[in-house]
C-alpha positions as CSV (number, residue, x, y, z in Angstrom):
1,X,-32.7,90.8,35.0
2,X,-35.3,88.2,33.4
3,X,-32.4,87.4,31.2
4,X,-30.1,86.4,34.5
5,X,-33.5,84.7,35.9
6,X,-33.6,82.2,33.1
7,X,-30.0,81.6,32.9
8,X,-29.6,80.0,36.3
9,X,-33.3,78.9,36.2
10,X,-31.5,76.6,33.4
11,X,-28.9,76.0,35.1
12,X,-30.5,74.3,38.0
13,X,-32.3,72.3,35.7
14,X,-29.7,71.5,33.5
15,X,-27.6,70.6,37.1
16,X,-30.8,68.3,38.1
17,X,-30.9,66.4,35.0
18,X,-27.1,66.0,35.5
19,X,-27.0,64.9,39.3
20,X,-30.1,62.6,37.4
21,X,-27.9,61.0,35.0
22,X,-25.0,60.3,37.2
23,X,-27.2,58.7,39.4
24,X,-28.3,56.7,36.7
25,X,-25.0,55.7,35.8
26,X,-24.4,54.8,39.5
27,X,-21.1,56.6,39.5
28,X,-19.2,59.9,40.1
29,X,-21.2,62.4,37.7
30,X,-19.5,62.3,34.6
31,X,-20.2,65.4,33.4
32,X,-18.7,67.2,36.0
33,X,-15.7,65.7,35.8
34,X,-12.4,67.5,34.5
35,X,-12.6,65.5,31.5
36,X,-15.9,64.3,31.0
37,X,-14.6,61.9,28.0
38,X,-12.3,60.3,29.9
39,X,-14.9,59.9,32.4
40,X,-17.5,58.6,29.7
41,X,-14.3,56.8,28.6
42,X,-14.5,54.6,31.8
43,X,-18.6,54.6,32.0
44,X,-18.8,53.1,28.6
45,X,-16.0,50.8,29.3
46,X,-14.8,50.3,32.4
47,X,-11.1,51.4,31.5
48,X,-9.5,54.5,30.4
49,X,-9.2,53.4,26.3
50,X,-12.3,52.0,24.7
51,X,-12.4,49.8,21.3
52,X,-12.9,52.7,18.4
53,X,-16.3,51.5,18.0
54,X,-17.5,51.9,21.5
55,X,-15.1,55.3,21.2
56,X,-18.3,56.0,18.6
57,X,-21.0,54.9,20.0
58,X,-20.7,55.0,23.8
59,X,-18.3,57.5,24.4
60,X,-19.6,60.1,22.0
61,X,-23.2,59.6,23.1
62,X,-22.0,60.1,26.5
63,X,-20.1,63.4,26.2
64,X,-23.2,64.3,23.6
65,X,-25.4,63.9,26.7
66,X,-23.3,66.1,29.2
67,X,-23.3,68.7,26.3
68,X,-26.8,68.8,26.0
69,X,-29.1,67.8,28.7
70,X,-31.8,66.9,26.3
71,X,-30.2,64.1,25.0
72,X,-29.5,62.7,28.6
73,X,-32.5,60.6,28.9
74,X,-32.1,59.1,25.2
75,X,-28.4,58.0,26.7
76,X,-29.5,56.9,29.6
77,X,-31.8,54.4,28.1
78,X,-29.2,53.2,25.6
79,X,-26.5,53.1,28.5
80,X,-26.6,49.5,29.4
81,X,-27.0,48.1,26.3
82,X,-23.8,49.8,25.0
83,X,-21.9,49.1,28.7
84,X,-22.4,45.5,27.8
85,X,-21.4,45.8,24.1
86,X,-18.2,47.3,25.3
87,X,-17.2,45.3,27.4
88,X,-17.9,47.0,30.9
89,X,-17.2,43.7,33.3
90,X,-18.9,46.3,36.3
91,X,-22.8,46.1,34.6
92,X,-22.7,42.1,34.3
């Protein structure tokens, strides 16, 4: 029973930092999407494909954060700068 306790006790939080970090993004939550690197696709870039670079950087960093919710707030900080760098015309 404790076990089930701490499962959805992280769970919540995990759901938190995630409704957190697409409101950060101010978008849809990217994580929840059906295909969260398409979605981080579009975050990082604004379109569907990004340059292999950004694919590296932005798009893996992205998806890195839905998979673990620790790494959402080192993301998030980072998000702009690599929005820019790849050419997201929506964060100018």
């Amino acid at each position: 029973m404790a076990a089930i306790v701490r499962s959805l006790r992280a769970a919540l939080v995990a759901a938190a930092i995630g409704a957190g970090f697409a409101g950060s993004a101010g978008a849809q939550d990217v994580c929840g999407a059906k295909d969260p690197r398409l979605e981080c696709s579009m975050q990082c870039c604004g379109r569907r494909s990004c340059p292999p670079s950004c694919e590296v950087d932005c798009v893996k960093a992205c998806v890195d954060a839905c998979n673990a919710p620790a790494q959402q707030q080192a993301y998030r900080s980072i998000m702009r700068q690599l929005q820019l760098r790849c050419g997201n015309k929506a964060v100018r």
